[in-house]
C-alpha positions as CSV (number, residue, x, y, z in Angstrom):
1,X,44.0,26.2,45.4
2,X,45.3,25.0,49.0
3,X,43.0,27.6,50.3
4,X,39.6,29.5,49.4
5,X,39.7,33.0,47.5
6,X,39.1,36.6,47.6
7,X,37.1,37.0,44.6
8,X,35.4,33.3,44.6
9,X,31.1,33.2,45.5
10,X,31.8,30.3,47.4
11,X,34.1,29.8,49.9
12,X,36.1,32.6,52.1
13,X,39.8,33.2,52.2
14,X,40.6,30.9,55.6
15,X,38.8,27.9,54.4
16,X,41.4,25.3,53.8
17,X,41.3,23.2,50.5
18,X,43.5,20.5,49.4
19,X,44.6,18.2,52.2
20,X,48.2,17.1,52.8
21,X,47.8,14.1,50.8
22,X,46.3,15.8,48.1
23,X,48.5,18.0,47.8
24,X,51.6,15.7,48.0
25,X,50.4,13.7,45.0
26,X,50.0,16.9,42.9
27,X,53.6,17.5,43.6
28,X,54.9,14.2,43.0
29,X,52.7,13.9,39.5
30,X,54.1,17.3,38.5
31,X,58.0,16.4,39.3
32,X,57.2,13.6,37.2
33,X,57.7,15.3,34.4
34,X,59.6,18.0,35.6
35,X,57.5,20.6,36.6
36,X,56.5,22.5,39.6
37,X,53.8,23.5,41.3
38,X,52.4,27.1,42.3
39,X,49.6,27.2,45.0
40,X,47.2,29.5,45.6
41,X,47.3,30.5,49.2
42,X,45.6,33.5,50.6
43,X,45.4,32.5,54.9
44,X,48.3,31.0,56.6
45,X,47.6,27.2,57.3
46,X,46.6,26.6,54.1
47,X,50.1,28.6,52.6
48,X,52.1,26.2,55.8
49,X,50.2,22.9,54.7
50,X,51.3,23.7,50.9
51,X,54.9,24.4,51.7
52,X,55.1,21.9,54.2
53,X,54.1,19.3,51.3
54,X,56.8,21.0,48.7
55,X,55.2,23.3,46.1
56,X,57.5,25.8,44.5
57,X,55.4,28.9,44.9
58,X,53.1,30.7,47.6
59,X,50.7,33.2,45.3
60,X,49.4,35.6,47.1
61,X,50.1,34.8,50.3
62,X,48.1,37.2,52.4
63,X,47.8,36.8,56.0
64,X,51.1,34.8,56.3
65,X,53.0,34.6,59.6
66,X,56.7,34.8,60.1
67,X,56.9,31.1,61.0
68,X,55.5,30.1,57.7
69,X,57.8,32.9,56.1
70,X,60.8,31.3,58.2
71,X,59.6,28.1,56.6
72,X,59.3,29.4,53.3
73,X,63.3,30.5,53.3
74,X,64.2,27.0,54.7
75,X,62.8,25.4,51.5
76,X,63.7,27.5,48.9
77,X,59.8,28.4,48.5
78,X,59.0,31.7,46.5
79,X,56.4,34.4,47.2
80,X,54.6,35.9,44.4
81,X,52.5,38.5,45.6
82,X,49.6,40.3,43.7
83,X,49.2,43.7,45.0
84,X,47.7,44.6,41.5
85,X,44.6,43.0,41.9
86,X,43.8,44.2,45.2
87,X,44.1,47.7,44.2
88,X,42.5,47.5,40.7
89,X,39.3,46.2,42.5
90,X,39.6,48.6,45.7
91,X,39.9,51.5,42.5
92,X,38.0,50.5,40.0
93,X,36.1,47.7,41.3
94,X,32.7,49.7,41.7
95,X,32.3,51.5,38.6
96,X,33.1,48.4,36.4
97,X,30.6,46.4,38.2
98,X,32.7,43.6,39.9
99,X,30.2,41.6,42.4
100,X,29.6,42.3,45.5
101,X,30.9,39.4,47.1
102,X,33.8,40.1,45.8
103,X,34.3,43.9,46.6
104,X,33.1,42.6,50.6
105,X,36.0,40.2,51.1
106,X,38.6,42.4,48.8
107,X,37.5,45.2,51.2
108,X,37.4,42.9,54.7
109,X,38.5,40.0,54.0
110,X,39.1,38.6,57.2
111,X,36.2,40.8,58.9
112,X,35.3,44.6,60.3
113,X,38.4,46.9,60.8
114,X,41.0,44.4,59.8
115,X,43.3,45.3,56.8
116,X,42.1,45.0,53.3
117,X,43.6,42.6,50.8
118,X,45.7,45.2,49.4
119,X,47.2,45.9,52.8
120,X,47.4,42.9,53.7
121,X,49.6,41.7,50.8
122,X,51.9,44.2,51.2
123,X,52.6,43.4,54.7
124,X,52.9,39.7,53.8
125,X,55.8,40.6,51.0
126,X,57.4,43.2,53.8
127,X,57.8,40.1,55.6
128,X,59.3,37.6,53.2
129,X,61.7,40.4,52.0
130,X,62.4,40.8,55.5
131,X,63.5,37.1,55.9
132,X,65.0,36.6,52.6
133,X,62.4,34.8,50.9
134,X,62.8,35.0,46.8
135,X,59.9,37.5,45.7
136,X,58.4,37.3,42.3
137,X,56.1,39.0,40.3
138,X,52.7,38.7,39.5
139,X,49.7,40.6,38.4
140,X,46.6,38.0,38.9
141,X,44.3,40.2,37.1
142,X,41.4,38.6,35.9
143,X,39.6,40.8,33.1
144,X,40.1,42.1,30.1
145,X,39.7,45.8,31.6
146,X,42.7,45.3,34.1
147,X,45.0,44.1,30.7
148,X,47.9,46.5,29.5
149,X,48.3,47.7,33.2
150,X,50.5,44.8,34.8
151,X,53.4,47.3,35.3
152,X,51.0,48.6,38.1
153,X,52.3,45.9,39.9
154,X,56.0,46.9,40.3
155,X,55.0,50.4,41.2
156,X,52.9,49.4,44.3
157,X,55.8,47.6,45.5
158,X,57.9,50.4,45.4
159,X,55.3,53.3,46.4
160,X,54.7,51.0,50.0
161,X,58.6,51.2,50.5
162,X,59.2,47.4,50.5
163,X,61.5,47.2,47.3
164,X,63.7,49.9,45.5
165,X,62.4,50.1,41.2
166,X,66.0,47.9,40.6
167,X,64.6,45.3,42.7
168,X,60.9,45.4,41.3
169,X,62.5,44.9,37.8
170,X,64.6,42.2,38.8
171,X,61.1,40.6,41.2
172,X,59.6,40.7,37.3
173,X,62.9,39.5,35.0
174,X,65.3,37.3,36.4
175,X,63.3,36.2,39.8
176,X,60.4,34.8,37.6
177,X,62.9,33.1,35.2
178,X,64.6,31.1,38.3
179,X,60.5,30.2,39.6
180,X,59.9,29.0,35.8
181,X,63.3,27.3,35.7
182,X,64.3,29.3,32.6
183,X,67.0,31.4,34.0
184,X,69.1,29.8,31.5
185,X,67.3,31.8,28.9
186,X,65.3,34.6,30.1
187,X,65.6,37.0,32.5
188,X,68.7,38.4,31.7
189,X,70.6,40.4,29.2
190,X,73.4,37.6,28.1
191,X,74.8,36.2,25.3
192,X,72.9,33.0,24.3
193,X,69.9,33.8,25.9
194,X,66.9,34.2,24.0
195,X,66.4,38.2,23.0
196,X,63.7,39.0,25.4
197,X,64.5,42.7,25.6
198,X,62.0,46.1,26.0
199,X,63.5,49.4,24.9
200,X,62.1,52.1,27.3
201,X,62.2,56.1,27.3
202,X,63.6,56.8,30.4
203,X,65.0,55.5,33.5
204,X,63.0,52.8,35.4
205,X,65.4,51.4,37.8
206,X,65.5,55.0,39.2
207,X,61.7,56.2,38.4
208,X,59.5,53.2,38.3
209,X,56.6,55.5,37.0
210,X,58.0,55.4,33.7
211,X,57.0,51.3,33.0
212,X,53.2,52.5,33.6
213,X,52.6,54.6,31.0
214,X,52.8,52.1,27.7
215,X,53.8,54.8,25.2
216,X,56.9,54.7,27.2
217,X,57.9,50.9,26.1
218,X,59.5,52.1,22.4
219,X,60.2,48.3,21.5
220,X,58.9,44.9,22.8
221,X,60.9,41.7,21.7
222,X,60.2,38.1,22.2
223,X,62.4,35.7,21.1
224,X,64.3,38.1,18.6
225,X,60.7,39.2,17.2
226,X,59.5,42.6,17.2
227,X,56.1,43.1,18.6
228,X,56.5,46.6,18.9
229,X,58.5,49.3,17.8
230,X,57.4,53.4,18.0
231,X,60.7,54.4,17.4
């Protein structure tokens, strides 16, 4: 958490967390033993401090600015935006009773008349795609009502126009398996990788609708196990 949130009582989005030295050691603990680390980062000196001090993934990234975007590229840094999240609470946020203080900085997070988060995030992954910066996938949705939706995700990427359906699948399959350092095994349909394969009814990489609507997945394997088959 390099900087504060949008749906936290007690801080706002710009206030910076983790100092440089903090976050340093976090990095060098998790390397340790082979790991990465993902930082939360919603305003854009917290998301520069973070990079700057080598973790693998900005989430969110919000309110980023082309230099930290340009920075981003020179490391090899990933962008995992969560559009998702931002428009489940914009949509649904008032009749399932999320707080208000959430709803207030979702809505204006950085004030009166400026963009919402939603907006905001979508401007922020225009720009890393714009710059080359690896995009993954991400959801962040944080209740049990927003579960079974998470497609929603690749659709909003492709209804603002900043990536085609092929490339929101591949944001959610093989980019995620290179950020989890498992592209030796998942993310992929190749021999010797594990069988994580969905069956779907109908053409996503030209209609991304089609991943939305669940009774369109016909099979879900993990590992070679079925978890669900409707055919």
């Amino acid at each position: 958490m390099c900087t504060g949130g949008c749906y936290s009582p007690n801080d706002e989005p710009w206030h910076l967390q983790f100092c440089e030295a903090e976050i340093k050691a976090i990095v060098e603990e998790t390397e340790a033993v082979g790991k990465y680390v993902a930082a939360h980062c919603e305003e854009d000196a917290g998301m520069r401090r973070a990079v700057e001090c080598g973790v693998r993934t900005i989430e969110h990234g919000s309110f980023m600015k082309e230099e930290t975007a340009r920075l981003m590229k020179e490391k090899g840094v990933y962008h995992v935006p969560t559009l998702a999240v931002a428009w489940w609470l914009l949509t649904y946020g008032n009749e399932f009773g999320a707080a208000d203080f959430g709803l207030r900085k979702i809505k204006e997070p950085l004030g009166p008349g400026k963009p919402d988060l939603l907006e905001s995030q979508i401007i922020a992954m225009q720009l890393t795609r714009k710059l080359g910066v690896p995009v993954g996938s991400g959801s962040d949705y944080i209740c049990s009502e927003m579960i079974g939706n998470e497609a929603m995700e690749l659709k909003l990427r492709v209804d603002a126009g900043a990536m085609t359906p092929y490339e929101a699948i591949k944001s959610a399959t093989i980019v995620n398996a290179e950020i989890m350092c498992l592209k030796d095994k998942i993310g992929s349909l190749e021999a010797g990788k594990w069988a994580d394969i969905i069956i779907v009814d109908g053409k996503p990489d030209e209609d991304i609708d089609v991943l939305v609507e669940p009774s369109n997945i016909k099979l879900v394997m993990r590992k070679g196990e079925v978890f669900k088959n409707t055919f």
